[in-house]
FIDOVO-39795 format. One record per residue (C-alpha): x, z, y. Coordinates in steps of 0.2 Angstrom, whole numbers, padded with zeros to 4 digits, always signed. Example, Ala and Ser with C-alpha at 12.3 -4.5 7.8 and 13.67 -1.06 7.14 Angstrom:
2
+0062+0039-0022
+0068+0036-0005
***
This chain:
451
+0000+0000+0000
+0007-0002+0019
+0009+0011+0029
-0007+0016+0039
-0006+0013+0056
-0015+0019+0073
-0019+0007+0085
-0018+0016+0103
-0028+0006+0116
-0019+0014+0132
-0002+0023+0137
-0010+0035+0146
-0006+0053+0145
-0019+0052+0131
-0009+0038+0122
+0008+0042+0124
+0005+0060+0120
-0004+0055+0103
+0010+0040+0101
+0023+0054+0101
+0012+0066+0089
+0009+0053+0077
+0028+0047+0076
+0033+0065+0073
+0024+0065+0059
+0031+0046+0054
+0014+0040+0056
+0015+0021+0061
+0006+0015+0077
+0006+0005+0092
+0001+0005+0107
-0005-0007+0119
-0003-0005+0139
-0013-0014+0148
-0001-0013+0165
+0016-0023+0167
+0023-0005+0169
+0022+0009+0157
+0023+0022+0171
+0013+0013+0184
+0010+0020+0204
-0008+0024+0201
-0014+0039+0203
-0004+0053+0211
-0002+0071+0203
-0005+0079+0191
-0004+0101+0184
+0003+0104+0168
-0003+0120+0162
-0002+0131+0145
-0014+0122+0135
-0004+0104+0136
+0013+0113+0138
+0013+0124+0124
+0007+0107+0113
+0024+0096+0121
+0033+0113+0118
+0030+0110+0099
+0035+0090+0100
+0049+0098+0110
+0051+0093+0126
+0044+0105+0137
+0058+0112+0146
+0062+0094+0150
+0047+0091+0160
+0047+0109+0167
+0064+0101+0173
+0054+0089+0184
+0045+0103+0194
+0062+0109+0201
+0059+0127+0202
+0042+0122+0210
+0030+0131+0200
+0015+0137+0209
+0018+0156+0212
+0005+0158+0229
-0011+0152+0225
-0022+0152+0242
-0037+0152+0247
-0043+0146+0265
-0058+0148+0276
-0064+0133+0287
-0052+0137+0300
-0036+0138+0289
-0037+0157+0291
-0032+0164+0275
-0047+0171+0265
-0038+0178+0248
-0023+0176+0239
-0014+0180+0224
+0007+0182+0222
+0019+0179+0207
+0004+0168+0198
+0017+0155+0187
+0027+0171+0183
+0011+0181+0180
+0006+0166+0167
+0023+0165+0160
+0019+0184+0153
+0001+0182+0149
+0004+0164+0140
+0018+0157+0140
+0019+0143+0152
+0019+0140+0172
+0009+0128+0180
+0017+0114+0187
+0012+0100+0200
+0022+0083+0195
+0019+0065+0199
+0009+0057+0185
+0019+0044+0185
+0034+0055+0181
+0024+0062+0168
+0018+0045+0159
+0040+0042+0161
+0045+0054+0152
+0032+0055+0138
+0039+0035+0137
+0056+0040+0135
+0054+0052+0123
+0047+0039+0110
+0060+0035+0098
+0055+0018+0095
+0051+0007+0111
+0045-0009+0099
+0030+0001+0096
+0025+0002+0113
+0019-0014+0122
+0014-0018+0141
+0002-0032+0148
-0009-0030+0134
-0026-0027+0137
-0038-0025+0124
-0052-0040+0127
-0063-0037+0110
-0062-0028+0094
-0064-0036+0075
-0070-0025+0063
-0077-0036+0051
-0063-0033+0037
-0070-0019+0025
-0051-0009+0026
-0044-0013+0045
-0049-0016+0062
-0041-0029+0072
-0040-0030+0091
-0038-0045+0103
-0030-0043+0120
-0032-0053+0134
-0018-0066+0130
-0023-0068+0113
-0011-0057+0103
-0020-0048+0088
-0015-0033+0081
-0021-0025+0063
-0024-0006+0060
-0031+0006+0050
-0040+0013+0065
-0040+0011+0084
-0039+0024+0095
-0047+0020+0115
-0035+0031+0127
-0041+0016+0140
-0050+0030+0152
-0065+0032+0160
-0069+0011+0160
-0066+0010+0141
-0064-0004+0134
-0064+0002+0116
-0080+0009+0120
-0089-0004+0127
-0084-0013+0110
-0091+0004+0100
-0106-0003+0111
-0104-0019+0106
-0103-0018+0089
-0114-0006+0085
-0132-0014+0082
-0137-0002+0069
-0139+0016+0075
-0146+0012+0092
-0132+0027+0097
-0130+0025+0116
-0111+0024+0115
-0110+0020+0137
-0124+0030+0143
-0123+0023+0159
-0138+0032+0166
-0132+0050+0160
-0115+0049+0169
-0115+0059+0186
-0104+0061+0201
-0107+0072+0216
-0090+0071+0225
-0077+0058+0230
-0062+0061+0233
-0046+0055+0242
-0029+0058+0233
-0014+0056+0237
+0006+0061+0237
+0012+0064+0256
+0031+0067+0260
+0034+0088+0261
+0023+0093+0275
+0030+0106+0287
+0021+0120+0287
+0015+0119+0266
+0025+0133+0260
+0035+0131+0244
+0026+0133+0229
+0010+0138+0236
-0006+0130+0230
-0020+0130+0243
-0039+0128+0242
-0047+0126+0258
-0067+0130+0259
-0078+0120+0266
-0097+0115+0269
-0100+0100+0259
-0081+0097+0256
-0064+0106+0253
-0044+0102+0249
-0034+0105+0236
-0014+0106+0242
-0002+0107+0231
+0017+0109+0234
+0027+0099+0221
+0044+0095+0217
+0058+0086+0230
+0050+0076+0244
+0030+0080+0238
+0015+0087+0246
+0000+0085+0234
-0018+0080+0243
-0033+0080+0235
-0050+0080+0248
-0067+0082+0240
-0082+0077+0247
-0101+0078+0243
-0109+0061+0241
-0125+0069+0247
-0134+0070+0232
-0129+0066+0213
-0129+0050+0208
-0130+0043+0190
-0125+0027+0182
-0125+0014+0194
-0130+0022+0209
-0111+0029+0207
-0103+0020+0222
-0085+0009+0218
-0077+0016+0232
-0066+0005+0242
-0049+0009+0254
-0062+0004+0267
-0071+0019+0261
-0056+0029+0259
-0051+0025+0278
-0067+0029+0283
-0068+0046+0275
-0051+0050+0280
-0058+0047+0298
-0069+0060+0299
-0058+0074+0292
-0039+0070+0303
-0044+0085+0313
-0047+0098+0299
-0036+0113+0298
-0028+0116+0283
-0018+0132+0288
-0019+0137+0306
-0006+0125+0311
-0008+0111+0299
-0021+0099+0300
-0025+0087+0286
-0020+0071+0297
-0002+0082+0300
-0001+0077+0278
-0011+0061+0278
+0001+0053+0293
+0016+0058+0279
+0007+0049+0265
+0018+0038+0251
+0003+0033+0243
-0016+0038+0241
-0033+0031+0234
-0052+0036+0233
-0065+0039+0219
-0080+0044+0215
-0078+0061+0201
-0087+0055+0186
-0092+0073+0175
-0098+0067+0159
-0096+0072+0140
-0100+0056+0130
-0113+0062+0114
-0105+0050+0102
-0087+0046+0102
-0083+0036+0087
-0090+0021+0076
-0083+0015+0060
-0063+0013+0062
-0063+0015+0081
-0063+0034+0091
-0062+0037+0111
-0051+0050+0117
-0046+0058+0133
-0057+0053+0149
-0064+0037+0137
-0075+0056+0129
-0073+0067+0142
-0071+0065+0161
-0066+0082+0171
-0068+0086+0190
-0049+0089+0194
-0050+0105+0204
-0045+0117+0188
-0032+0103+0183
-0038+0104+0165
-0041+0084+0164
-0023+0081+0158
-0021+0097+0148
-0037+0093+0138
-0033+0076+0134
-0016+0082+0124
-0027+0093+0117
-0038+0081+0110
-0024+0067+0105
-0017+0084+0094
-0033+0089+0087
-0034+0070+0082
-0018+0071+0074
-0022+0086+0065
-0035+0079+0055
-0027+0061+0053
-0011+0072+0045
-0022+0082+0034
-0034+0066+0027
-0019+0056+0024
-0010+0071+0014
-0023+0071+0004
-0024+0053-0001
-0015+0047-0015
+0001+0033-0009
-0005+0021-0019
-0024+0023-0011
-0034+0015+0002
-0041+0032+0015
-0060+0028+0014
-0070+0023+0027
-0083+0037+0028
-0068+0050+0024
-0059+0043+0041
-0079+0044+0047
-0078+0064+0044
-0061+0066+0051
-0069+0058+0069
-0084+0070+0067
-0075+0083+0065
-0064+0083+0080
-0079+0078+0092
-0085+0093+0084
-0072+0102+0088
-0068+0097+0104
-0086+0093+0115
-0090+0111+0117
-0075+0116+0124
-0073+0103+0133
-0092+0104+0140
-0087+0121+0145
-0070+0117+0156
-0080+0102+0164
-0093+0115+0169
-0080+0127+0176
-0073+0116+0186
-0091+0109+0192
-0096+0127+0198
-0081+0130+0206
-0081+0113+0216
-0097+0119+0223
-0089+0137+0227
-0077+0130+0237
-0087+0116+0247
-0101+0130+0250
-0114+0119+0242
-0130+0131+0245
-0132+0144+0257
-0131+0158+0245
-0116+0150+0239
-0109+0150+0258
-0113+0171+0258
-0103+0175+0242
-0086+0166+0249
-0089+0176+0266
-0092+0193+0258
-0086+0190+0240
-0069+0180+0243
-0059+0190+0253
-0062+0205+0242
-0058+0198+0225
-0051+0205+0212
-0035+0197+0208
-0040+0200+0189
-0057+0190+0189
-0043+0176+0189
-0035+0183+0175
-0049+0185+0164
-0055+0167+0168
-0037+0162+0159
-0046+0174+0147
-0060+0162+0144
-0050+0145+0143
-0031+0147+0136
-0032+0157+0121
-0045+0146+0111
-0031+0132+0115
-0029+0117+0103
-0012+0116+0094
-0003+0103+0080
-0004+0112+0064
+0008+0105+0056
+0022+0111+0067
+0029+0128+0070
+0023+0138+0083
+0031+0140+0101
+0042+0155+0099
+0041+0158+0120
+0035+0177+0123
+0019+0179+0127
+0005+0196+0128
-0011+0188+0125
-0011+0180+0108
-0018+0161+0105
-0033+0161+0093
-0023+0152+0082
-0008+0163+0081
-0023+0176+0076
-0028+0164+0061
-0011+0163+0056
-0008+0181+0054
-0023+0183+0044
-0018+0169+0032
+0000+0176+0030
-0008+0195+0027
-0022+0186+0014
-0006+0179+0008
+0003+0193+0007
-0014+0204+0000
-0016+0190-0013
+0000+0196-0022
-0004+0215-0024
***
């Protein structure tokens, strides 16, 4: 029999990420980039927290990346009023997260990010730019072939979308699918309520090191991040007015995004920075509309979604990136497990590989529901979204307790995905991962088993 082999539709952080799992466990794959450029400037930052570093720690190349942030891990975190008085803050917070998990968070550049995950795959031939999936053939009983624009095809045992929130892998689920009248796009379910303008600015006087700044506002707010070198992070959320679904979800144009950033030049940030101070330094910024959406169905026959193509975050809690490693890792988990236990000389079954996707959108959509939901409530803290909500941040805000943001770290880290089939991080930590809890109680059953 050939070896099986994974089809990656994207070299996202989703599809580089699993790219680098699956090698690990000398799984063959390919992946298939539709940019020129592996590490294309699109986008701006991203945070790189526990849950996705403790995952890289294991494919061992955490401290590497941590490298990137030059000593600037976010140790202030800050919160604003309107006028760019301080309302709250909270000291020591990567060092504070170092103890409790095990990890900083870090601001980088996604496209340092998506750079280094690249370099880090051993073999380069398996990893091919311009090559954008155009349709999927699944008529073969035992593969899946896919078609790219420029007529190449691929064969695989399975294809893995990791093409984002515009799939392309799953408008072919929809495609191909003419049986179980699943709604594999549900256009009309998918909602925004913000836009926002991102960007990466030159260091903006004034934005202390380290210091990561939510700035409260009605009906829209900032998230400024400090990052490495040269970088002041931007991220502007504002209310669309209402929620939109489907296609009342407006493509936003840099005509929009001009026209937004008009209105806000003038907004303080701190008492002596104003949002146009950062913008005026800008290297590089964009607009969209923040799609929140957890997809019911994210597989059919050979073919799973990933990452945003199955789950789409606000990214206030900069968990998007995070959850996505998480994902490609449960993924792995359960491919590494079925094809263990399939004989060499066998074919893997399709409705075994049918379980094996179940089972990781299973596994995956309630957490994931729950971090999208997190960060939905707290967007609508910070732009004051109702009066009552206006009250609390008044009264409540500057008189928070600095553990309330400890125990939320509680309710998200801990119950963290990680790859099962190599050895834990050995990094101190106080508060145990769920999984190191299941492995204890093995061992001791283990140990029980022999009395």
């Amino acid at each position: 029999m050939p070896p099986f082999r994974v089809l990656i539709a994207g070299g996202s952080i989703t599809g580089l990420s699993l790219a680098l799992m699956l090698e690990k466990n000398n799984i063959d794959f390919l992946v298939l980039e539709a940019y020129l450029d592996i590490a294309p400037q699109v986008g701006a930052s991203l945070a790189l927290q526990p849950i996705g570093l403790r995952i890289l720690d294991q494919l061992g190349f955490c401290d590497e990346l941590l490298e990137h942030a030059q000593g600037h891990t976010v140790q202030e975190s800050i919160y604003r009023s309107p006028n760019g008085e301080k309302m709250w803050e909270a000291s020591k917070l990567s060092d504070e997260m170092s103890k409790r998990h095990g990890y900083p968070i870090a601001f980088l550049d996604r496209q340092t990010v998506l750079q280094t995950l690249y370099d880090k795959v051993q073999d380069k031939s398996k990893v091919l730019t311009g090559k954008r999936v155009q349709t999927i053939d699944n008529s073969h009983p035992s593969m899946v072939n896919v078609i790219t624009t420029d007529g190449s095809i691929y064969n695989g045992d399975i294809v893995v979308g990791a093409d984002g929130i515009h799939s392309a892998v799953r408008q072919e689920m929809a495609r191909l699918d003419v049986d179980t009248g699943r709604d594999y796009l549900e256009e009309e379910s998918i909602s925004a309520t913000y836009s926002c303008v991102f960007g990466i600015s030159h260091r903006t006087p004034g934005i202390d090191p380290c210091t990561l700044q939510d700035v409260f506002n009605e009906k829209f707010s900032y998230l400024i991040a400090d990052g490495p070198g040269d970088r002041t992070y931007f991220f502007l959320f504002e209310h669309l007015g209402k929620v939109r679904f489907g296609q009342e979800i407006p493509r936003l144009t840099d005509a929009d995004r001009d026209e937004i950033v008009s209105r806000h030049l003038d907004d303080l940030i701190t008492s002596d920075v104003k949002f146009g101070d950062i913008y005026a330094r800008r290297i590089r910024s964009g607009v969209t509309p923040l799609q929140e959406h957890v997809y019911k169905h994210w597989h059919y026959g050979r073919i799973i979604a990933l990452g945003d193509a199955s789950h789409k975050f606000h990214p206030l809690t900069g968990q998007g990136a995070n959850c996505c490693i998480e994902t490609a890792a449960c993924l792995t988990n359960g491919l590494v497990r079925l094809l263990r236990s399939t004989p060499p000389d066998k074919q893997v079954p399709d409705g075994e590989l049918s379980d094996m996707f179940e089972t990781v959108q299973r596994t995956r959509q309630p957490r994931v529901r729950q971090l999208i939901e997190i960060a939905h409530k707290r967007q609508k803290l910070e732009a004051m979204d109702t009066p009552e909500l206006k009250s609390y941040v008044a009264t409540r805000i500057p008189r928070l307790p600095t553990k309330v943001v400890y125990n939320e770290w509680l309710k998200t880290i801990p119950q963290a995905v990680s790859l099962d089939m190599l050895p834990l991080p050995t990094r101190p930590h106080r508060v145990p991962y769920h999984d190191e809890l299941e492995t204890q109680e093995t061992k001791h059953a283990r140990e029980g088993s022999k009395l």
